[in-house]
Steps between C-alpha positions, in 0.01 A plus 500: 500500500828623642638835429803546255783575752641844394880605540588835479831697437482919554709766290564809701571797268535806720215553728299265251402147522395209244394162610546210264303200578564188298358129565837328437758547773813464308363803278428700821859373641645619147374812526586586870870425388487729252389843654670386799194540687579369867131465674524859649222641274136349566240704373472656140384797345392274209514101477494320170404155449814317282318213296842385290428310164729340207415500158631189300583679195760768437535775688637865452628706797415906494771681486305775651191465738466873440471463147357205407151463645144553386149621714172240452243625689572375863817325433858654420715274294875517504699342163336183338300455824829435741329678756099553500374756799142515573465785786230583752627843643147511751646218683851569428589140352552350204604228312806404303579298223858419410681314301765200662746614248496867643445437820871330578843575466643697261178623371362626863694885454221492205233398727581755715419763294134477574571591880650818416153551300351413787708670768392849301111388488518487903681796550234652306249398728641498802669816422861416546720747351799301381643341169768213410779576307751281319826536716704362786466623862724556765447633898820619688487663820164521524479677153411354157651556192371349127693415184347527185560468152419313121601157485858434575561755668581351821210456727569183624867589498414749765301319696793177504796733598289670802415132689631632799190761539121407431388441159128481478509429100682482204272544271174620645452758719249687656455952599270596713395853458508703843409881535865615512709189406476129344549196684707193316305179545619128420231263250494138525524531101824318316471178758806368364719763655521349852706751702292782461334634826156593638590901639417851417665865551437843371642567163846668579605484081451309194774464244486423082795261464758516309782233427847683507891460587465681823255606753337871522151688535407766281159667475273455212270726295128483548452365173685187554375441869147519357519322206746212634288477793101464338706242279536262808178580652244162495221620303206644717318271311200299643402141401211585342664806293701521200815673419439777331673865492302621753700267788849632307344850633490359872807333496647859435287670781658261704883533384428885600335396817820275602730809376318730707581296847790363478871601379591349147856416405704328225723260640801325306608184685780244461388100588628563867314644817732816454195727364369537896776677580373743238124494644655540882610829431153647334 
C-alpha cells in the first residue's frame, strides 16, 4: 500500500518551531499563507499531525480557546470539540483535530489561540525565556520599540503610520528575556496583516498609547505600567491548563519583569507619523 503523501507548513515563534503536517495540500498551502511561512524553517521543535474534519450540523465558534476547553484523560478538547489534541510529549508529536469552520478565514485569529498555548508549553521545556504580548512592534535603527494598549487604543494605528521602518506585528509580538535587556521579536500570528516583517532588536522602549490632539511623552507611574502591561500579556497558559488565578499571578511577574528592563512611557499620538519625532529625542 502506498504511503499518505504528507505536506507540511512550519510556524517559527522566536527560537521555537512547530511543524504542521496535513494530507490535503490546499490545507497545507492555506496554512503556509497564513503565518507567512516562506520554506526557510525545516525542522521543528514539535510537529503535529492536522487531521481537519466538518461536522454537518451546527456549529459554535469559541470565543476563547483559553477558556473554553475541557481535560479527558489523554485528549484536550477545545469548545464543542472544534479542536481535539491528543499529545505524545515522549516523541514530541501529536495529533490535531479541528474543525473546517475554525480552521479558515475569519475564524483562524481564534484558531490561533492554541499556538500561543503551545508556544508557552515549549518554552517550558526547552527553557526559552520569553512571552507574547498583545501589541504592535516596530525596529528603527537597529532598535525596537513596542506599542501597547486595551482595545482601540491604536496598535495597529502605530504600526500603519511607521511603514517606512520594519514592523514585525501588529498584533502579536514576541520578548525575549536576556540577562541585562529584552529583545523584540516578530510572530507569524495575525496572518492577515501582510506587511509585517520577520526582524528582531533589543528593546530600546515600549509605550501605553494614548489617542490625543498633539504629540508628547510623559512618564508613567509604576502602577499603571504594571497593571496596563500584565493586561496585554498572552496568558502563560499551556494547552493542557486552565485559567485560573494562579496564571493572573504570572502575568504580573512578568509586567514587573518587562518594567524592570526596559524604559516605560505614556505616549499621546495624533493619526500622523509625527509621534517619532517625539521618540527620536528619548
Amino acid at each position: 500500500m502506498a504511503e499518505t503523501k504528507v505536506y507540511t507548513s512550519y510556524l517559527q515563534i522566536g527560537k521555537l518551531s512547530i511543524a504542521l503536517e496535513f494530507s490535503d495540500r490546499e490545507y497545507a498551502d492555506s496554512f503556509r499563507w497564513y503565518f507567512q511561512d516562506d520554506g526557510s524553517i525545516t525542522e521543528a521543535d514539535f510537529t503535529f499531525f492536522v487531521d481537519i474534519v466538518f461536522h454537518d450540523v451546527d456549529f459554535t465558534i469559541p470565543s476563547s480557546l483559553f477558556r473554553d476547553k475541557s481535560l479527558e484523560e489523554n485528549r484536550i478538547i477545545f469548545g464543542d470539540k472544534a479542536i481535539i489534541l491528543e499529545m505524545d510529549w515522549a516523541n514530541r508529536r501529536g495529533r490535531m483535530q479541528v474543525e473546517k469552520y475554525i480552521s479558515h478565514a475569519p475564524n483562524t485569529r481564534v484558531y490561533e489561540q492554541l499556538f500561543y498555548q503551545f508556544f508557552y508549553d515549549l518554552a517550558r521545556l526547552k527553557k526559552y525565556d520569553a512571552c507574547l504580548v498583545h501589541s504592535s512592534g516596530v525596529i528603527k535603527n537597529q532598535k525596537g520599540y513596542l506599542f501597547l494598549g486595551p482595545s482601540e487604543a491604536g496598535k495597529s494605528t502605530a504600526a500603519e503610520l511607521s511603514r517606512e521602518y520594519t514592523i514585525v506585528n501588529d498584533e502579536i509580538c514576541l520578548l525575549e528575556f536576556q540577562d541585562d535587556h529584552i529583545i523584540l521579536r516578530g510572530t507569524p500570528f495575525n496572518g492577515f496583516y501582510r506587511d509585517k516583517n520577520k526582524g528582531e532588536a533589543p528593546l530600546k522602549a515600549l509605550f501605553l498609547l494614548n489617542k490625543a490632539p498633539e504629540h508628547r511623552i510623559e512618564p508613567v507611574s509604576l502602577g499603571k505600567a504594571s497593571t496596563t502591561i500584565m493586561c496585554e500579556i498572552v496568558p502563560p497558559l499551556g494547552v493542557g491548563e486552565l485559567l485560573e488565578p494562579a496564571v493572573h499571578h504570572s502575568m504580573l511577574d512578568l509586567s514587573f519583569k518587562i518594567i524592570q528592563k526596559t524604559r516605560v512611557f505614556n505616549l499621546y499620538f495624533q493619526k500622523n507619523s509625527g509621534f517619532w519625532e517625539q521618540i527620536d529625542k528619548l
